[in-house]
C-alpha positions as CSV (number, residue, x, y, z in Angstrom):
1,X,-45.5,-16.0,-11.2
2,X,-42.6,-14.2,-12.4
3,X,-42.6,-10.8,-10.5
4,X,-39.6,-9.3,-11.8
5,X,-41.3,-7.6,-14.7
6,X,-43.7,-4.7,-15.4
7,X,-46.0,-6.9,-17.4
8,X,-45.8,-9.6,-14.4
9,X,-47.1,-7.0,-11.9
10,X,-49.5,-5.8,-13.9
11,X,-51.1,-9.1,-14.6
12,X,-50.6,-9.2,-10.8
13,X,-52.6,-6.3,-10.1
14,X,-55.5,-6.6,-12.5
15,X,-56.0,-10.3,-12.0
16,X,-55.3,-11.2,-8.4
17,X,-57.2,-13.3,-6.2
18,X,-55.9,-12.5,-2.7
19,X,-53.4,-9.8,-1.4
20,X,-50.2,-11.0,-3.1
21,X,-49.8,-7.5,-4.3
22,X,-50.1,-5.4,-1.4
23,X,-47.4,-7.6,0.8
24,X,-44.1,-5.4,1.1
25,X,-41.9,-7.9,-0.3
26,X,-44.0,-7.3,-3.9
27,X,-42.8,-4.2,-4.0
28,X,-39.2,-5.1,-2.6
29,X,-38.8,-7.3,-5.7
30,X,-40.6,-4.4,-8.1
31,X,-38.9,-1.2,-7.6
32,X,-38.7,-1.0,-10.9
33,X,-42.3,-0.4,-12.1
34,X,-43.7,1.9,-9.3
35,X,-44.8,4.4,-12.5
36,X,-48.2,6.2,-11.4
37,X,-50.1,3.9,-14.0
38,X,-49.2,0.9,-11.9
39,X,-50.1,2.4,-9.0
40,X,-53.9,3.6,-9.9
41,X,-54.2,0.1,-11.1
42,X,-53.5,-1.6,-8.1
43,X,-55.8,1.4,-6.1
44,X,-58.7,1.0,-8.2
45,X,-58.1,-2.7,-8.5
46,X,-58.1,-2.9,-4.3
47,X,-61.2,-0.9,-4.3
48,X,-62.8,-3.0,-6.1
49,X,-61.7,-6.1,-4.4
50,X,-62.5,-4.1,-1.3
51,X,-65.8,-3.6,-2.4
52,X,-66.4,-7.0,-3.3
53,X,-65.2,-8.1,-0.2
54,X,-67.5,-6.7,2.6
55,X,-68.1,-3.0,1.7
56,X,-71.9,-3.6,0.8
57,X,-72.1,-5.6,4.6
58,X,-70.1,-2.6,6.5
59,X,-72.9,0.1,5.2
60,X,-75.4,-2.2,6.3
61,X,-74.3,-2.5,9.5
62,X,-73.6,1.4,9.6
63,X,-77.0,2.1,8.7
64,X,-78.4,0.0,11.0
65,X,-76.3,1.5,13.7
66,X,-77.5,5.3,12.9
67,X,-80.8,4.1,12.4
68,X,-82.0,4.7,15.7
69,X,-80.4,8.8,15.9
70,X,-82.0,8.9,12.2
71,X,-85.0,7.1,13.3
72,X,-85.6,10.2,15.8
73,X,-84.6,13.2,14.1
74,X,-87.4,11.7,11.4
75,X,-89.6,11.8,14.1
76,X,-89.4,15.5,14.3
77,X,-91.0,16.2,11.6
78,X,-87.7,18.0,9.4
79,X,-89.2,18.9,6.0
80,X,-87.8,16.8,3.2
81,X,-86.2,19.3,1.7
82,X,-84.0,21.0,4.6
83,X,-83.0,17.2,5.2
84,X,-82.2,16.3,1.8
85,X,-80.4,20.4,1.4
86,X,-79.8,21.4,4.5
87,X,-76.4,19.4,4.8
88,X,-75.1,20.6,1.2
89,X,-76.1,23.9,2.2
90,X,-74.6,24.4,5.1
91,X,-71.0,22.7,4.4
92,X,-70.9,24.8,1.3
93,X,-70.5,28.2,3.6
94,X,-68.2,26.2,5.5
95,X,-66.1,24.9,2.4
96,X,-66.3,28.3,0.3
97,X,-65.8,30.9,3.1
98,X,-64.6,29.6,6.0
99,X,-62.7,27.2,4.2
100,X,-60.9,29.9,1.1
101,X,-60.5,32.2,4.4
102,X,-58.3,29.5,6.4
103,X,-56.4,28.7,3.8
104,X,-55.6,32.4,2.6
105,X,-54.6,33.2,5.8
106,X,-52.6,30.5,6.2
107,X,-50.4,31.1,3.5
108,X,-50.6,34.8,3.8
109,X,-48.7,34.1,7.2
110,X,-46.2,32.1,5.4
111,X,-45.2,34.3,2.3
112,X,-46.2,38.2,3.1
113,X,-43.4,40.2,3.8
114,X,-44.5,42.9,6.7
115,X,-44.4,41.4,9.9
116,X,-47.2,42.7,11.1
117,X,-49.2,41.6,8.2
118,X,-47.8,37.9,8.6
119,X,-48.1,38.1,12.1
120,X,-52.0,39.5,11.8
121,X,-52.7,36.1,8.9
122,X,-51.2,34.1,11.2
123,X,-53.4,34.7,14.3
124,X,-56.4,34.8,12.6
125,X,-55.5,31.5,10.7
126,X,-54.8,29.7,14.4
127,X,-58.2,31.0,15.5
128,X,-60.6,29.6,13.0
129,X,-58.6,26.9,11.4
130,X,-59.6,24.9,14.9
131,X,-63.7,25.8,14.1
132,X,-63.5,24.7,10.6
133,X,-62.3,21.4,11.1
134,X,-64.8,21.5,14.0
135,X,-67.7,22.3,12.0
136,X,-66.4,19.8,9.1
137,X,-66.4,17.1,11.6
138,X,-69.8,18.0,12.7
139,X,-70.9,18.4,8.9
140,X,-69.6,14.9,8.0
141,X,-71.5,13.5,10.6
142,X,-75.1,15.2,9.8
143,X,-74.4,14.3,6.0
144,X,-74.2,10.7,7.1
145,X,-77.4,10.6,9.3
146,X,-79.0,13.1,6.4
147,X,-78.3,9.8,3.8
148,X,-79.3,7.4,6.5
149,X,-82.8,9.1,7.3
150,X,-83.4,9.2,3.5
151,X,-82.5,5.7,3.7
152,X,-79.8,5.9,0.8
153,X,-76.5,3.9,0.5
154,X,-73.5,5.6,2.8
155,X,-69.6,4.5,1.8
156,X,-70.6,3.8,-1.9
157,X,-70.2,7.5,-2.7
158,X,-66.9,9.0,-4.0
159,X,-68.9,12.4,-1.6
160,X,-68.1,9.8,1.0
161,X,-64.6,8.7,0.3
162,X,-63.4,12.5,-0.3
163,X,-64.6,13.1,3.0
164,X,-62.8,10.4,4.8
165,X,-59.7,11.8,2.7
166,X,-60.3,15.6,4.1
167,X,-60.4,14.4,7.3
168,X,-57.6,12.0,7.6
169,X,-55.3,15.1,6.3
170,X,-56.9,17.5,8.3
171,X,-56.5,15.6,11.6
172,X,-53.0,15.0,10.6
173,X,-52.6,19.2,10.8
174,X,-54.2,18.9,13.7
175,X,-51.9,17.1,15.1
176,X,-48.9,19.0,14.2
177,X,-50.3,22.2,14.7
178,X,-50.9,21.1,18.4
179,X,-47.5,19.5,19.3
180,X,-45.9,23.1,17.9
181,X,-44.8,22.2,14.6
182,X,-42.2,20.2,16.4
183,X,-40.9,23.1,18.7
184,X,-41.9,25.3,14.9
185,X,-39.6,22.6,12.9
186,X,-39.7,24.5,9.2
187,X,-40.4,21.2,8.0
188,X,-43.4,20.6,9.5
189,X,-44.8,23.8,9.0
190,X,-44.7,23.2,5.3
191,X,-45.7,19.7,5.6
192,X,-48.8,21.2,7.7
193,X,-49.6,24.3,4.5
194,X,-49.4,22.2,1.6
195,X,-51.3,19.1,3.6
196,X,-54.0,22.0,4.4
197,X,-53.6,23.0,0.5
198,X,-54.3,19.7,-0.6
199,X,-57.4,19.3,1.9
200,X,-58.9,22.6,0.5
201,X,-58.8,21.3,-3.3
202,X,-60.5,17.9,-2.3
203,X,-63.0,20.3,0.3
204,X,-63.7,21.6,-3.5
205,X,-63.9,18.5,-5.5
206,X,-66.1,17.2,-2.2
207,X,-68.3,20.4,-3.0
208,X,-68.9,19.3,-6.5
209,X,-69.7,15.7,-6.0
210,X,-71.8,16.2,-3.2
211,X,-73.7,18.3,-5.3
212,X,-73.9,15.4,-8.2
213,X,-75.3,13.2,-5.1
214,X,-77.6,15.7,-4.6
215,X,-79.2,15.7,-7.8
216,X,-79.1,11.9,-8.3
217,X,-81.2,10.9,-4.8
């Protein structure tokens, strides 16, 4: 196939049959069509390949690995609806106040003008900012065994995948909040606000499709 041409990768990406399209020399010889329409194509076109390939057999063997921890907080008698709730709930304080609160505070250290102000933001923002993503770990992990003891599907969710996606860019500030911004590199720093930024919108759009879940199990 000729892969010098827009039309060529696109047939590339909507048709393949193995992973011709994610090797690096495809893009090497395609630096010309990396337009954002391209690239949604060849994400939803990977998910779905993905998918197809051994999604549906990684759940299972997910859920059967949880089983047991589900299988005992069952036997405790939880009422259904603090089980099926109690997860939505409980993130949703989390998301909405701890979560607004980190990230004002955050930014208010960043862009106020008096010192002490900035200084104050700042502080507060290093001591809770290490409890949210704390309590979002611990939330992730009761939603899952929540899904499992109702005995509903686990990575087929986009509740799931927005998840994942908060807490790979989460860990990432993490990470450079704890090696010092790179002896307090500006760089990083802004890296480290607009990755939190970009966590706290997808916290939100989590919110909202968790909620859909919700409603549909």
């Amino acid at each position: 196939m000729n892969l010098n041409s827009r039309q060529s990768y696109l047939d590339c990406v909507l048709n393949f049959h193995d992973w011709e399209c994610l090797k690096p020399d495809f893009f090497l010889k395609n630096d010309r069509v990396s337009s954002a329409a391209v690239s949604i194509a060849l994400i939803l076109k990977f998910y779905e390949k993905l998918e197809a390939r051994g999604l549906e057999h990684c759940m299972s063997n997910l859920s059967e690995l949880l089983e047991p921890i589900a299988a005992w907080f069952r036997s405790l008698g939880i009422p259904s609806p603090i089980v099926h709730w109690g997860h939505p709930a409980m993130m949703a304080i989390v998301v909405f106040v701890m979560g607004s609160y980190v990230g004002l505070t955050g930014w208010r250290g960043r862009v106020v003008e008096d010192k002490d102000a900035a200084v104050k933001s700042r502080l507060d923002h290093r001591k809770l900012a290490p409890l949210m993503y704390l309590f979002i770990v611990l939330g992730a992990t009761g939603g899952i065994l929540s899904l499992v003891m109702q005995h509903k599907p686990i990575l087929t969710s986009p509740h799931f995948w927005t998840a994942i996606a908060v807490l790979i860019l989460l860990t990432g500030n993490a990470v450079i909040a704890a090696i010092g911004f790179g002896n307090n590199k500006a760089t990083l720093r802004t890296i480290h606000a607009y990755s939190g930024s970009i966590a706290l919108c997808l916290l939100f759009l989590h919110a909202l499709l968790g909620l859909k879940l919700g409603l549909s199990i």
